[in-house]
Structure formats: structure tokens, C-alpha cells
N, C-alpha and C positions, 0 to 999 in steps of 0.2 A: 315199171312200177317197183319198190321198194318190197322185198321181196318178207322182210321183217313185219309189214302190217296187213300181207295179203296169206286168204286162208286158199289155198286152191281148191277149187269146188270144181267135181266132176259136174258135167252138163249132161252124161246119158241118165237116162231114167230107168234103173233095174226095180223089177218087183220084189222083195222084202224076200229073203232066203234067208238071211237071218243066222243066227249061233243055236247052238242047241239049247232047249229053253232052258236046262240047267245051269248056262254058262253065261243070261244074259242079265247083265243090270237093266232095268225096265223104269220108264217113269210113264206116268197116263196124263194128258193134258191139263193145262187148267185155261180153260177158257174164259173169256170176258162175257158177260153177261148180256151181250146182244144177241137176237133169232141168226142174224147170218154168221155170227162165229158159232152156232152150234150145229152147224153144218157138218165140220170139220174137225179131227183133235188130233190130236201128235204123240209120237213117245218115241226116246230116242232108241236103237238098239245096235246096243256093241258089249262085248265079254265084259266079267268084272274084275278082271284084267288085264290090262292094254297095254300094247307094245307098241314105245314109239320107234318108229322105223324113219331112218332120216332125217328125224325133229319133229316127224308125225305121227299123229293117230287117224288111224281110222275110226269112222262114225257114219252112221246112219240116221238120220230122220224122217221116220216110219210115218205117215197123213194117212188119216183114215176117216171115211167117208160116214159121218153119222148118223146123215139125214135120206129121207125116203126118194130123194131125185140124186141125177148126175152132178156133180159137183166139177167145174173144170179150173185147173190153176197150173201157173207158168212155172218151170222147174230152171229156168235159168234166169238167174240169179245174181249178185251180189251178197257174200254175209258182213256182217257188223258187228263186230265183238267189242266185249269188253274182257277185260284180262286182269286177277289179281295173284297173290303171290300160293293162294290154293284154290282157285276156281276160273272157270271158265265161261262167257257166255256171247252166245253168239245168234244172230236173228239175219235169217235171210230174205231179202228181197226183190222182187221182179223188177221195181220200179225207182230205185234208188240206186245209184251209180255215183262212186266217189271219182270215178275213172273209166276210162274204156268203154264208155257206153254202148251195147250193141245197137245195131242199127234198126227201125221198128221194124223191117220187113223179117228178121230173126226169131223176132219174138213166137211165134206163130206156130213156127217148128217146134218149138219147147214145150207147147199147150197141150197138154194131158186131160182126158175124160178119166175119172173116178166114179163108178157105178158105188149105189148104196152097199153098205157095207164092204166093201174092198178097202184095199190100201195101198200106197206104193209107195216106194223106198229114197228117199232123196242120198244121195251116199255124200259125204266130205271127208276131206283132210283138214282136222286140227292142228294147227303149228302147235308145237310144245315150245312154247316160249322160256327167253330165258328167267324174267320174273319169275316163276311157277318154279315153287320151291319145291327141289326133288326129295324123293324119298318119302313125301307125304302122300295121302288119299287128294285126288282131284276131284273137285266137282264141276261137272259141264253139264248144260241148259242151254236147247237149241230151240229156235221158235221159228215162225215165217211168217210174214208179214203182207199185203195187199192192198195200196191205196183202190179208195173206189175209180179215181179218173183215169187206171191203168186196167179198172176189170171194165168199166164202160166201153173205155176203146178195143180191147180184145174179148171180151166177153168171156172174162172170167171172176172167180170169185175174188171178194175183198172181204177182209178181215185180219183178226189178228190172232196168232196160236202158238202155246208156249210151252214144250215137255216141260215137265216137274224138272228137279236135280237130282242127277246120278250122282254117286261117286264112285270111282274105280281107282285102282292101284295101278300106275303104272311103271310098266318096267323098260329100263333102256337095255 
């Protein structure tokens, strides 16, 4: 794969340790207005200052469980980005593969239970692309995404959920 239009996304699942709460840029969900995305809400969490390391950033997207039952959803993933010359945004999916498809017997291992109000921590690597004009504030917007015929067959949730925009400063 084309190593310029892939974000590489960790596949373990850490729970949320997070920056100290002075140091994080924060954003709270904004959900679509259907019962089963209110399930669910997002925010990303990384410093509001970011170091790319390599041509990356580290990122977080923090799922958190807003409804009164278990909530279950797949952590591995494909993300989808869109990329401009100060912004960033990227939406990951369990069920969409541009490439490399995992195989369904995989999927199963990745399938995480979320009790009400908990959370857990999806982590990635943003490429600092070369578009993205340096020396400016970046803004990134991470969401995740769940057709219903991929929560039918594993018996997980579907819907759609979208951190607000950060912006942070990054430094090489």
C-alpha cells in the first residue's frame, strides 16, 4: 500500500490515560440525531501541542458510552481522511476497506464491550502530510463510523459519531 495515503492505526485497545487535563485540547461529540447514535459520543484527546514524530502525530479517540446498557463496537478499523492545507479529518470504520481487507474470522477479536458510562481509547497515527501548511494551528476531527449489515453480523453497534475540531500547534 502507498504508504502517503495510509494513516497507520494501532489495532490494541488502551483505556483512556490520557494528558493531564491541563494539557489537553478536548472536543465533545456531536451526534446525529437518531436514538442509536445517542448511545455513543466521542472526543478526541491529545496535548495542545503536538509533536510530530516521523511525519506523525499521535491521537486519541476517546468513545464513551452514554446510554444506560452495554454498548459493543469493533476497534479495528480502516480510517478515511480528508486532508487540507490547515485541517485534518479522518473517520474510521470497521466495515469499509479500501485495501487489505481483514478476514471476517478477525473481526471478533477486536469487539470490545463498553459498560454505561465508561470509555475507551482508540489511539492513531496522523500522517503530517505534506499539503498541511507548517507553522500554522492544525485542526483535526476524528469520528467512527458502523454500517448496520456489519453490526447485524457481529453484533455490534451502528451508527455514526463525530469529535467537534481541535486545533493544536504543531511542532517538528
Amino acid at each position: 500500500m502507498n504508504s502517503a495515503v495510509i494513516v497507520l492505526l494501532l489495532s490494541s485497545l488502551l483505556f483512556h490515560a490520557g494528558y493531564p487535563s491541563s494539557q489537553i485540547a478536548s472536543s465533545s461529540a456531536q451526534n446525529k440525531p437518531t436514538e442509536r447514535d445517542k448511545e455513543l459520543s466521542c472526543e478526541l484527546s491529545l496535548p495542545s501541542e503536538v509533536r510530530s514524530v516521523d511525519g506523525y502525530i499521535d491521537v486519541s479517540l476517546v468513545i464513551t458510552n452514554i446510554s444506560d446498557h452495554l454498548v459493543r463496537i469493533c476497534t479495528l478499523t480502516q480510517g478515511w481522511r480528508s486532508v487540507g492545507k490547515t485541517d485534518y479529518t479522518e473517520v474510521l470504520h470497521p466495515d469499509f476497506w479500501k485495501s487489505d481487507r481483514p478476514r471476517p474470522d478477525e473481526f471478533p477479536e477486536h469487539i470490545v464491550t463498553i459498560e454505561s458510562g465508561k470509555s475507551i481509547s482508540i489511539p492513531l497515527k496522523i500522517r503530517y502530510y505534506d499539503e498541511i501548511v507548517r507553522g500554522h494551528p492544525l485542526t483535526i476531527s476524528v469520528g467512527y463510523e458502523a454500517e448496520s449489515a456489519f453490526a447485524k453480523r457481529f453484533g455490534t453497534w451502528s451508527g455514526s459519531i463525530h469529535s467537534k475540531p481541535v486545533t493544536v500547534n504543531v511542532i517538528e
